[in-house]
PAMI-951988 format. One record per residue (C-alpha): residue number from 1; residue in one letter; x, y, z. Coordinates in nm, 2 decimals. Example, Ala and Ser with C-alpha at 12.3 -4.5 7.8 and 13.67 -1.06 7.14 Angstrom:
2
+-----+------+--------+--------+--------+
!  nr ! rest !     xx !     yy !     zz !
+-----+------+--------+--------+--------+
!   1 !    a !   1.23 !  -0.45 !   0.78 !
!   2 !    s !   1.37 !  -0.11 !   0.71 !
+-----+------+--------+--------+--------+
//
This chain:
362
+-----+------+--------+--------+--------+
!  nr ! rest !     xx !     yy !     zz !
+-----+------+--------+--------+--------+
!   1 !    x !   1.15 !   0.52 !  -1.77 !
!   2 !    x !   0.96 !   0.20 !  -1.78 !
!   3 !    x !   0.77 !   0.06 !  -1.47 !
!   4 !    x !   0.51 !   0.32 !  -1.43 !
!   5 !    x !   0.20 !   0.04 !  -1.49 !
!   6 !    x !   0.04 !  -0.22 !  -1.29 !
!   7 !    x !  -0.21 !  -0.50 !  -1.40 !
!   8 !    x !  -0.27 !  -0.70 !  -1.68 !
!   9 !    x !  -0.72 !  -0.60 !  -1.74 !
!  10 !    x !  -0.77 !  -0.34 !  -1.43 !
!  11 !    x !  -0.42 !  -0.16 !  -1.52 !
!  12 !    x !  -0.31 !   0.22 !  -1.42 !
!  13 !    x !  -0.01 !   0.41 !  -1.49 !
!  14 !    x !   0.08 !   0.67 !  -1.22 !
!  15 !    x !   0.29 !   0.99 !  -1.33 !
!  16 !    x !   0.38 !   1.32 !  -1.12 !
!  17 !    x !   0.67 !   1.38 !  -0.89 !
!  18 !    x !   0.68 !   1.50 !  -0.52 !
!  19 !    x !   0.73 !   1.85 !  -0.58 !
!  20 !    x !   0.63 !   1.89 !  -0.94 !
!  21 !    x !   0.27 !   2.10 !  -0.97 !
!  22 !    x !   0.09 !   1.78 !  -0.95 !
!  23 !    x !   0.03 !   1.38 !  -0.97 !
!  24 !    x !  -0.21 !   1.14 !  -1.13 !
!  25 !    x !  -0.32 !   0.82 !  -1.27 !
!  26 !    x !  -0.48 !   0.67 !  -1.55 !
!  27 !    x !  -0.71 !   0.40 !  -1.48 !
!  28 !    x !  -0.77 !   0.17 !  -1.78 !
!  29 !    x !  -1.02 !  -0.16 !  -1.80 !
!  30 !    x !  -1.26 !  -0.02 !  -1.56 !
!  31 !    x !  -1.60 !  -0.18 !  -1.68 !
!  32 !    x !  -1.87 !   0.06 !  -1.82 !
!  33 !    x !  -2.19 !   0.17 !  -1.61 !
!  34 !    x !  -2.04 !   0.19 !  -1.27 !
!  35 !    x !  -2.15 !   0.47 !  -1.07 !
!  36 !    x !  -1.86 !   0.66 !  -1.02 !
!  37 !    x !  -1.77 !   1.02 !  -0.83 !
!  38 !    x !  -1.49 !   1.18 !  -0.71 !
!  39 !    x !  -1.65 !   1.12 !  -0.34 !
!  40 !    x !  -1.63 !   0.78 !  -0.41 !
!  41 !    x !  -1.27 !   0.88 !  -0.42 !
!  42 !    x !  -1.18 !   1.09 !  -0.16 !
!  43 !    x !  -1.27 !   0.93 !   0.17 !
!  44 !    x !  -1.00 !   0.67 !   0.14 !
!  45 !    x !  -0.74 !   0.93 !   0.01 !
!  46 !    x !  -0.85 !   1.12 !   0.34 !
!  47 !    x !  -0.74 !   0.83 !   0.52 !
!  48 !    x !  -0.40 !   0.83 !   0.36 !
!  49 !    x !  -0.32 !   1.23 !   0.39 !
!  50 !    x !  -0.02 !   1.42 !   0.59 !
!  51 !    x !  -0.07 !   1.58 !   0.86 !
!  52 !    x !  -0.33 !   1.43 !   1.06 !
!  53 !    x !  -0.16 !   1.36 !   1.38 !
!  54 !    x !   0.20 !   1.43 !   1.55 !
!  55 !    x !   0.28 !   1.15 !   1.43 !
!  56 !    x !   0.31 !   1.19 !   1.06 !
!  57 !    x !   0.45 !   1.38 !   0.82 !
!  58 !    x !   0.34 !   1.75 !   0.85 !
!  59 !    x !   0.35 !   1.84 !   0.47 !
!  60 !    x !  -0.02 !   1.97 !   0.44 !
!  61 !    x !  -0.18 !   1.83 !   0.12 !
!  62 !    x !  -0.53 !   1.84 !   0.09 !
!  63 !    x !  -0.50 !   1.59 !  -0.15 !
!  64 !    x !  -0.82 !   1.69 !  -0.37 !
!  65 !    x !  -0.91 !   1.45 !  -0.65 !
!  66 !    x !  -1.03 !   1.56 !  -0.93 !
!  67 !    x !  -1.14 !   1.28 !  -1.24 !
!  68 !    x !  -1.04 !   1.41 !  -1.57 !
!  69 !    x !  -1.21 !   1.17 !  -1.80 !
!  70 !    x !  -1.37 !   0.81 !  -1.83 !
!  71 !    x !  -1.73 !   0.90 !  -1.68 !
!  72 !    x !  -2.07 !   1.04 !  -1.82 !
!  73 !    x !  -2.39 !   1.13 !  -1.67 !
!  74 !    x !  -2.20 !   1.01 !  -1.35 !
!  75 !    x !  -2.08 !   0.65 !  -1.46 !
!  76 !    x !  -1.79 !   0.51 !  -1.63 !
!  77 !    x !  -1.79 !   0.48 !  -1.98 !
!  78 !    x !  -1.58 !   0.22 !  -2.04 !
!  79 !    x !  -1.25 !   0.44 !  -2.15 !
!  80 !    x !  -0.97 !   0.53 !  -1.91 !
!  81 !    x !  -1.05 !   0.74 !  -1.62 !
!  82 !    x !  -0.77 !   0.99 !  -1.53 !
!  83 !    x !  -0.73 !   1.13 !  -1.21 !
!  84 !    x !  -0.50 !   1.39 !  -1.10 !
!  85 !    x !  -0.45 !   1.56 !  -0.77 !
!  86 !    x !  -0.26 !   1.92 !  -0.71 !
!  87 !    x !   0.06 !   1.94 !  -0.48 !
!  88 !    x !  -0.02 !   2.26 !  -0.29 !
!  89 !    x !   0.26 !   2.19 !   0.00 !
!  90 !    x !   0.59 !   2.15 !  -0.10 !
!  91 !    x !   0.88 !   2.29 !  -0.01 !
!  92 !    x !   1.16 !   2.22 !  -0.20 !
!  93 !    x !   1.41 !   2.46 !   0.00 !
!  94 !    x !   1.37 !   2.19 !   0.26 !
!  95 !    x !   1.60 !   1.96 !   0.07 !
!  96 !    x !   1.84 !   2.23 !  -0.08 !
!  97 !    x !   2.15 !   2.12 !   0.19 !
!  98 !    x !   2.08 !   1.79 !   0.05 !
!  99 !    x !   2.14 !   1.83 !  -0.32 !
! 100 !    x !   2.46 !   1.75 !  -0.36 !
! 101 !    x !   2.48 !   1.44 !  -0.15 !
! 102 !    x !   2.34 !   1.07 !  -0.14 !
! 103 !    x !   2.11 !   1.01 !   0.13 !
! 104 !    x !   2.15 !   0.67 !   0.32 !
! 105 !    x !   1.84 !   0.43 !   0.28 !
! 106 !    x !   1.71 !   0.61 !  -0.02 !
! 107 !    x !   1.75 !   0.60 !  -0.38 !
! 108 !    x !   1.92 !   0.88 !  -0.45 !
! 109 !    x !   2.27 !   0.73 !  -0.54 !
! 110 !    x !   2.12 !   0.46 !  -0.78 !
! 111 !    x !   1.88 !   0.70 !  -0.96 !
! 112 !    x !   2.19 !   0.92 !  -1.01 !
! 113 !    x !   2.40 !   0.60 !  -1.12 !
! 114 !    x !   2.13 !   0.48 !  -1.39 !
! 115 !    x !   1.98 !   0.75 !  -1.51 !
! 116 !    x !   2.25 !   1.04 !  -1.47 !
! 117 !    x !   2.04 !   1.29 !  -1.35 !
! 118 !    x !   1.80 !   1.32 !  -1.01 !
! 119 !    x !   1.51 !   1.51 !  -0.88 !
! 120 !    x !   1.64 !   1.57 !  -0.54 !
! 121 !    x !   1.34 !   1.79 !  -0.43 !
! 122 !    x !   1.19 !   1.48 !  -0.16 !
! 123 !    x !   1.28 !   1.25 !  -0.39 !
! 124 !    x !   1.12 !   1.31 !  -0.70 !
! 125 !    x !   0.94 !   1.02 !  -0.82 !
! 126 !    x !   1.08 !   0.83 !  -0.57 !
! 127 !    x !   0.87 !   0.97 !  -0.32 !
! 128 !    x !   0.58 !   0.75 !  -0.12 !
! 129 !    x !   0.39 !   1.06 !  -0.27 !
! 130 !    x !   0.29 !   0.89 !  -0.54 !
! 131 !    x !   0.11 !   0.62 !  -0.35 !
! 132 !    x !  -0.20 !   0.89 !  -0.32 !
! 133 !    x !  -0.27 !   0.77 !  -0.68 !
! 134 !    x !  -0.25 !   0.42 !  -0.61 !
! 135 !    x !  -0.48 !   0.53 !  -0.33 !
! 136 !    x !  -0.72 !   0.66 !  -0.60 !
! 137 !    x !  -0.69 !   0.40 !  -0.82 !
! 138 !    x !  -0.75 !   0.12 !  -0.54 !
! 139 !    x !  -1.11 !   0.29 !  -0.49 !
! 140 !    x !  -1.20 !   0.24 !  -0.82 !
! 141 !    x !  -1.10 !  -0.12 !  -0.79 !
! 142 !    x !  -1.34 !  -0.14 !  -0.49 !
! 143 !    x !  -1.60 !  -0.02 !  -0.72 !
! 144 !    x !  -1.51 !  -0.31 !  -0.95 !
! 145 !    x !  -1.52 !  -0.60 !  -0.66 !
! 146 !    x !  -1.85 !  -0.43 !  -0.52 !
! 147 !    x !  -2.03 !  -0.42 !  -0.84 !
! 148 !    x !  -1.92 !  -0.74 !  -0.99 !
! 149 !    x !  -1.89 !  -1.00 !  -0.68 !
! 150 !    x !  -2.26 !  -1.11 !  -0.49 !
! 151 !    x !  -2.24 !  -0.94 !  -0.16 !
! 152 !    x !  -1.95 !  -0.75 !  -0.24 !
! 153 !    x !  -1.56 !  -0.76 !  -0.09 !
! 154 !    x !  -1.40 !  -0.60 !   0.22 !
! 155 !    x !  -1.08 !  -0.52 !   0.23 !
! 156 !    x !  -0.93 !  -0.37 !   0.54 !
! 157 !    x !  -0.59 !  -0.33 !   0.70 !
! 158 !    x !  -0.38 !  -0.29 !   1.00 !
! 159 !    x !  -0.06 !  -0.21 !   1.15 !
! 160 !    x !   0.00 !  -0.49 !   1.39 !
! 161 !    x !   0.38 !  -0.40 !   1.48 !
! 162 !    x !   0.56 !  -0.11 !   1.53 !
! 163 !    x !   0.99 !  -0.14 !   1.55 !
! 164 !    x !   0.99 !  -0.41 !   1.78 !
! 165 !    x !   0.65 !  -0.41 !   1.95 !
! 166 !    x !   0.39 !  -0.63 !   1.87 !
! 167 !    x !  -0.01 !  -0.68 !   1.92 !
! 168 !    x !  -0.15 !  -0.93 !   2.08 !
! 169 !    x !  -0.37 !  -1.08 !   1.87 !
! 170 !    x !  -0.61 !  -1.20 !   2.17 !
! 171 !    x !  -0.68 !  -0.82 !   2.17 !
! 172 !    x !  -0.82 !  -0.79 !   1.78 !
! 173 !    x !  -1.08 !  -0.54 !   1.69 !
! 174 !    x !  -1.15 !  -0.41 !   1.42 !
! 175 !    x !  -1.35 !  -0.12 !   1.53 !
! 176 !    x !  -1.02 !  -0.01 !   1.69 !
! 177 !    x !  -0.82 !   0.07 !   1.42 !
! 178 !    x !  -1.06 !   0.39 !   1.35 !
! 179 !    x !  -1.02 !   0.50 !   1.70 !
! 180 !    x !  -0.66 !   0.55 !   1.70 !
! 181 !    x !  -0.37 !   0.72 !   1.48 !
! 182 !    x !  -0.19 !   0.42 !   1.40 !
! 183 !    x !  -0.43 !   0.17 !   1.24 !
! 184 !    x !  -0.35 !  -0.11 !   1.52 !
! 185 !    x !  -0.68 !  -0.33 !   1.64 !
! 186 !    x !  -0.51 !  -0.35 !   1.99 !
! 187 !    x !  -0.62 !  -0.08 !   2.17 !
! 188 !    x !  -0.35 !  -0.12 !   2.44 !
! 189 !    x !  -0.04 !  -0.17 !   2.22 !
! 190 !    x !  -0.19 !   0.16 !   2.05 !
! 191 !    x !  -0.09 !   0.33 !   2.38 !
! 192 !    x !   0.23 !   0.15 !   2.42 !
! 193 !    x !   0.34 !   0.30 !   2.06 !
! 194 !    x !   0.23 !   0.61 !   2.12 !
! 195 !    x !   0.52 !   0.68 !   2.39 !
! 196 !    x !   0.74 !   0.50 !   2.17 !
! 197 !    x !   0.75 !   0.70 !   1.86 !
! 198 !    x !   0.71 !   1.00 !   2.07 !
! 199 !    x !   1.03 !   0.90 !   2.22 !
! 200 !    x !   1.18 !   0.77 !   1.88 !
! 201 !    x !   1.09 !   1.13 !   1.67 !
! 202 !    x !   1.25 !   1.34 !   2.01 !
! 203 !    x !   1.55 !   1.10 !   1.92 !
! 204 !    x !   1.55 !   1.21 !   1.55 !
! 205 !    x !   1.54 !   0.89 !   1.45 !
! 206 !    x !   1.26 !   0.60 !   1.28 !
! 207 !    x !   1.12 !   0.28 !   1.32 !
! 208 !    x !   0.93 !   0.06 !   1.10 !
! 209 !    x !   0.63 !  -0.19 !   1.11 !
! 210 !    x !   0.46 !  -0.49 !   0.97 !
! 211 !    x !   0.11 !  -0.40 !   0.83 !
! 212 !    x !  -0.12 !  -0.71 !   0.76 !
! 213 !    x !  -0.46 !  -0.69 !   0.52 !
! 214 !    x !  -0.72 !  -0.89 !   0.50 !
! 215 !    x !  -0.97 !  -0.93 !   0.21 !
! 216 !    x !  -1.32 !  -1.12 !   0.27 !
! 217 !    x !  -1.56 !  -1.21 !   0.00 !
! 218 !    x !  -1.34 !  -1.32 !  -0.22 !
! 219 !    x !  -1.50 !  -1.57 !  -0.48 !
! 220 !    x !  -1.34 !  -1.89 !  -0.52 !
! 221 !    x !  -1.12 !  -1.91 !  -0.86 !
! 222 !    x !  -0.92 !  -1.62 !  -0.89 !
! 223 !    x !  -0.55 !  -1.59 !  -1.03 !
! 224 !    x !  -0.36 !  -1.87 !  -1.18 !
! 225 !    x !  -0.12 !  -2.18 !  -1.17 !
! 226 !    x !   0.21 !  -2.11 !  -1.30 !
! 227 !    x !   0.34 !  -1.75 !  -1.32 !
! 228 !    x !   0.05 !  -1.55 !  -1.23 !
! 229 !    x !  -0.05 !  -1.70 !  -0.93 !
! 230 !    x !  -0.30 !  -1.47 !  -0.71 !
! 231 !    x !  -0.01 !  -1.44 !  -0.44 !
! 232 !    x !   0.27 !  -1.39 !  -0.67 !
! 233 !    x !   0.09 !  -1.06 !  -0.76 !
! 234 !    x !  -0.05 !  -0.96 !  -0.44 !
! 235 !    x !   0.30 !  -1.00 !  -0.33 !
! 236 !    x !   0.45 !  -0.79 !  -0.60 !
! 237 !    x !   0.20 !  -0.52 !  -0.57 !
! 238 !    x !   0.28 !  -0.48 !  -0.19 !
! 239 !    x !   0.69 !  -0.50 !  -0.26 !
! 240 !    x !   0.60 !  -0.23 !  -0.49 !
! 241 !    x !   0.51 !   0.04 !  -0.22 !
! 242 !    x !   0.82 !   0.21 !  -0.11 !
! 243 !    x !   1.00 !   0.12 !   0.22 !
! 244 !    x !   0.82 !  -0.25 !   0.19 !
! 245 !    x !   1.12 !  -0.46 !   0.22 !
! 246 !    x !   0.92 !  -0.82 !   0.27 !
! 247 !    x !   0.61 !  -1.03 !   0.16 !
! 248 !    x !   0.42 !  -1.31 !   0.32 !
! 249 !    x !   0.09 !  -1.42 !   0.27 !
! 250 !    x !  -0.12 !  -1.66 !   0.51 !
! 251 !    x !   0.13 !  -1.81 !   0.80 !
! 252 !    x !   0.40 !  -1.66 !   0.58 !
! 253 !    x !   0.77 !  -1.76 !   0.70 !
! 254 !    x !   0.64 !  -1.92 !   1.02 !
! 255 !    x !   0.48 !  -2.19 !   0.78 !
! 256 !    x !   0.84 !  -2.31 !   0.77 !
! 257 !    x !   0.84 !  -2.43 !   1.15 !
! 258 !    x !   0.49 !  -2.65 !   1.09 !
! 259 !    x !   0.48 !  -2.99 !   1.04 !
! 260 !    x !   0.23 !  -3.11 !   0.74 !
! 261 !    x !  -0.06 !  -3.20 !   0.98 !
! 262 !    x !  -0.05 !  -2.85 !   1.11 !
! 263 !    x !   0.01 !  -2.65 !   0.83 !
! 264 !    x !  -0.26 !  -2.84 !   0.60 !
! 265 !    x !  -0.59 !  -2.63 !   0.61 !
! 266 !    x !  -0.84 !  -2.95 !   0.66 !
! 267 !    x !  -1.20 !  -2.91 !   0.44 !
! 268 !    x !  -1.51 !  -3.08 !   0.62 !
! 269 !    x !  -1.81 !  -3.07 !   0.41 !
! 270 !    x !  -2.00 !  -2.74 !   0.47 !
! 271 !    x !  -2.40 !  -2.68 !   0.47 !
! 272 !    x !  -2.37 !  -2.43 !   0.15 !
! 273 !    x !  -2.23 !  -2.74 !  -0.09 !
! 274 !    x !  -1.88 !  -2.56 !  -0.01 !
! 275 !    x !  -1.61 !  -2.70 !   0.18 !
! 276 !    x !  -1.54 !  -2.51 !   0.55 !
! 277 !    x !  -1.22 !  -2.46 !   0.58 !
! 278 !    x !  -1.06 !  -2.55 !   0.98 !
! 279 !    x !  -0.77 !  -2.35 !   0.94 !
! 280 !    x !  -0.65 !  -2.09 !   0.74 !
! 281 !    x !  -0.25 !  -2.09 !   0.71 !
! 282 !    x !  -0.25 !  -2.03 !   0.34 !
! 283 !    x !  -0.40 !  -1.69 !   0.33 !
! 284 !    x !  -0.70 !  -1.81 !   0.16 !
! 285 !    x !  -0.44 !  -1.92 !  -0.17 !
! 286 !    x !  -0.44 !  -2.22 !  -0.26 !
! 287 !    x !  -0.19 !  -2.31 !  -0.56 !
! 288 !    x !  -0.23 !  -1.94 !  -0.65 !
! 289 !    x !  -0.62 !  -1.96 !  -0.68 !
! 290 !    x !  -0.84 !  -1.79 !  -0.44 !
! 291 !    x !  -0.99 !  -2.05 !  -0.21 !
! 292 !    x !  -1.32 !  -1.82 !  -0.12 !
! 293 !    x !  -1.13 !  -1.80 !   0.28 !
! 294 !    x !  -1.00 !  -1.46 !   0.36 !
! 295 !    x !  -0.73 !  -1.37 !   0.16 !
! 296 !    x !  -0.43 !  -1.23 !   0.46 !
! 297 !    x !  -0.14 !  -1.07 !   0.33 !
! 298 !    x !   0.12 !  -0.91 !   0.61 !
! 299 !    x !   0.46 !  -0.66 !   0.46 !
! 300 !    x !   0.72 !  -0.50 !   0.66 !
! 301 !    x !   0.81 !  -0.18 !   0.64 !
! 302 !    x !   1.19 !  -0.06 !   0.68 !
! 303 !    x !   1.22 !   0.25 !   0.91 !
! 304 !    x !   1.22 !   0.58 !   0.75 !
! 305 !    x !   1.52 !   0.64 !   0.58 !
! 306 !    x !   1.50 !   1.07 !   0.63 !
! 307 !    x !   1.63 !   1.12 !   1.00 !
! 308 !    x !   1.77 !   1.41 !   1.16 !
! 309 !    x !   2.06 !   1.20 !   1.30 !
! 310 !    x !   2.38 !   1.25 !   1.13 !
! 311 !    x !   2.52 !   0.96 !   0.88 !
! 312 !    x !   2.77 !   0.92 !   0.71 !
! 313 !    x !   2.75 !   0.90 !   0.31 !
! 314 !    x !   2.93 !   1.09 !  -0.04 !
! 315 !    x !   2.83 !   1.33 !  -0.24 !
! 316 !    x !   2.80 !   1.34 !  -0.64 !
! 317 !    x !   3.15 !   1.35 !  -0.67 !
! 318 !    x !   3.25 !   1.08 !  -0.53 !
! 319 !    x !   3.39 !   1.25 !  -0.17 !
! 320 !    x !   3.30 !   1.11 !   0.16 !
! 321 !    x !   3.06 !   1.35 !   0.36 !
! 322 !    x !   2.78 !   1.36 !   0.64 !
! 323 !    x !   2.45 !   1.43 !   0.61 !
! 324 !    x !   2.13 !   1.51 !   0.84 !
! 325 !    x !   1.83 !   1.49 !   0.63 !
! 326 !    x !   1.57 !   1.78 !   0.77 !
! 327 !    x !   1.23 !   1.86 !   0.66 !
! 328 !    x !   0.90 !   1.74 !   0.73 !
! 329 !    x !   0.90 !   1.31 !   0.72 !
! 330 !    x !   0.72 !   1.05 !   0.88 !
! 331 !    x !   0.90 !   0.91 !   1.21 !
! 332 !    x !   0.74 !   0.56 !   1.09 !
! 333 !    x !   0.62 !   0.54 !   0.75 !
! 334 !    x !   0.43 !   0.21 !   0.81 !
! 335 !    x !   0.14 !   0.39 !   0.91 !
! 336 !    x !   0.02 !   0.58 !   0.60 !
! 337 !    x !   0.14 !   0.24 !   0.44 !
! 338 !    x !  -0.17 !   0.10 !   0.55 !
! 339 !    x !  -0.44 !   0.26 !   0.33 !
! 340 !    x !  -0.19 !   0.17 !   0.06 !
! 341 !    x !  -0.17 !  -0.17 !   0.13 !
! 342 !    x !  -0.54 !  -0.18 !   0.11 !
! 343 !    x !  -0.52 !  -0.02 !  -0.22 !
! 344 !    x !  -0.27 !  -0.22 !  -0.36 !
! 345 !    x !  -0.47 !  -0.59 !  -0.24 !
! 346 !    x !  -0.79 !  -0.40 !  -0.41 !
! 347 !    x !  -0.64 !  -0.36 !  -0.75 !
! 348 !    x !  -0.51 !  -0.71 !  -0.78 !
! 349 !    x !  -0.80 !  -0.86 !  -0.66 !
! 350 !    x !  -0.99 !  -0.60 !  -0.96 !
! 351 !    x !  -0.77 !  -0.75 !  -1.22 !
! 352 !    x !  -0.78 !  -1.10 !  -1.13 !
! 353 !    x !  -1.17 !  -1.10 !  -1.14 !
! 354 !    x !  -1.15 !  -0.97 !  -1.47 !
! 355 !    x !  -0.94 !  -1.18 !  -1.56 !
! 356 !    x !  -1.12 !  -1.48 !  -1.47 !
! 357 !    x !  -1.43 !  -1.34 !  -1.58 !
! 358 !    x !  -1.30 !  -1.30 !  -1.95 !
! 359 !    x !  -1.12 !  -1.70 !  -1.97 !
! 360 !    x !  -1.42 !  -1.88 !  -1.74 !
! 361 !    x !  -1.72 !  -1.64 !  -1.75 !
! 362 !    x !  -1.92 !  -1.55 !  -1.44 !
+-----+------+--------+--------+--------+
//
């Protein structure tokens, strides 16, 4: 199987299956002499873990990360870092009913149709358990954009929409997203989701979400003009998280419904020798080079696909059956997708400033 690596300079290759004895990743291209630990590690896979709240998945990973190689006297050397992280949760008796059949909204019946054989235990490979290491690697990636950009990059994210339920963006704060379970800066719509997946997981059912990140400090330069424009790969590397069924960056699909006055971000000469920016509707992108404005990036999430409800589907052979997927899932997957997300806008950003620092310098 191909498709197991991501990036061009900052590249890693994930490997490890849901309920195999463990996953990992090896980072390679991480620059030499960056202080590096695995508590510079684990905070934002803490983020990311089962079993916080109700309202995730209550698989109980610790989700310990251990670094393997790549560091010396406490910084990188230069040479790949692997990471690997023990699965001390699973239960694979959990999907034992289910072995035989193809659940709807997952990739069971494709992975069966290509590859003639399946890890059925929570989806083998398949599973969003492998985004932990994308997790991991995205923290090294921060270490990157810290070390090498003046003043350093923040990257943050948040859910702002949950099935059909919307924030109101008059309500934004930032500081909010830490104080409740669902990443969402609007303290009131956190309330008003609460009761609704409460009312959605009674049902046996899911919902999705749209999670939206935002990267600030972002030189001016990065990415390219024809095929490896800056959004083209922050919008792979999101479509690349399971369950992510859509991309947009800046005012995204409603850019389609502005005229050209309106969706032109006008420059006015600014104090710094820079141009300030009156609007930001391309997501800080311009022809797929960083503009220096905050980079936004917003991807919907599909609901999760493992529900109690019964559907209808086949099995191996071919039959018509019904299934009712049990076990311990996530009534909306979205918001564990958000420290992912994060990760994900991290790592591209990582590769495209070494990229541009080995063709322009600087």
């Amino acid at each position: 199987m191909a498709g197991n690596s991501f990036g061009a300079l900052f590249r890693f290759t994930t490997f490890g299956e849901s309920h195999g004895p463990a996953i990992g990743c090896v980072v390679d291209g991480m620059p030499p002499l960056i202080p590096l630990a695995e508590s510079d590690i684990q905070p934002w896979l803490d983020r990311r873990k089962p079993g916080q709240t109700r309202h995730t998945s209550q698989r109980r990973e610790a989700d310990i990360v251990r670094i393997l190689s790549g560091t010396f006297e406490g910084k990188t050397t230069g040479t790949p870092v692997a990471m690997l992280i023990e699965n001390t949760d699973a239960r694979s008796k959990d999907y034992a009913d289910t072995a035989e059949l193809f659940r709807p909204g997952h990739a069971d019946y494709v992975y069966q149709a290509k590859y003639g054989i399946r890890d059925w235990r929570g989806g083998g490979r398949a599973s969003a358990r492998e985004t932990a290491m994308r997790v991991a690697a995205g923290a090294l990636a921060r270490k990157v954009l810290n070390a090498l950009v003046p003043g350093g990059v923040t990257i943050r994210g948040a859910m702002v929409q949950m099935g059909p339920h919307a924030i109101d963006r008059a309500r934004w704060d930032w500081a909010e997203i830490e104080r409740n379970p669902f990443w969402c800066p609007d303290a009131q719509a956190a309330a008003e989701w609460e009761n609704f997946l409460d009312g959605v997981r009674k049902a046996g059912s899911s919902t999705g979400g749209v999670i939206e990140v935002v990267a600030e400090g972002v030189p001016v330069g990065l990415g390219d003009p024809i095929y490896d424009k800056l959004d083209a790969d922050i919008a792979k590397g999101l479509m690349s998280i399971n369950a992510v069924k859509g991309v947009e960056i800046g005012a995204g699909f409603a850019a389609a419904t502005l005229t050209g006055e309106t969706n032109a971000d006008e420059m006015r000469a600014g104090n710094d020798g820079r141009p300030k920016f009156l609007s930001n509707n391309a997501g800080g992108i311009l022809g797929g080079i960083s503009t220096g404005q905050p980079i936004v990036a917003r991807m919907a999430v599909k609901p999760t696909s493992s529900i109690l409800t019964p559907r209808r589907t086949i099995d191996r052979g071919g039959k018509d059956a019904e299934i009712s997927t049990k076990g311990r899932h996530d009534p909306c997957v979205a918001i564990r997708g958000t420290p992912v997300a994060e990760a994900m806008l991290a790592i591209v950003l990582a590769d495209h400033l070494l990229r541009h620092r080995g063709q322009c310098g600087g």
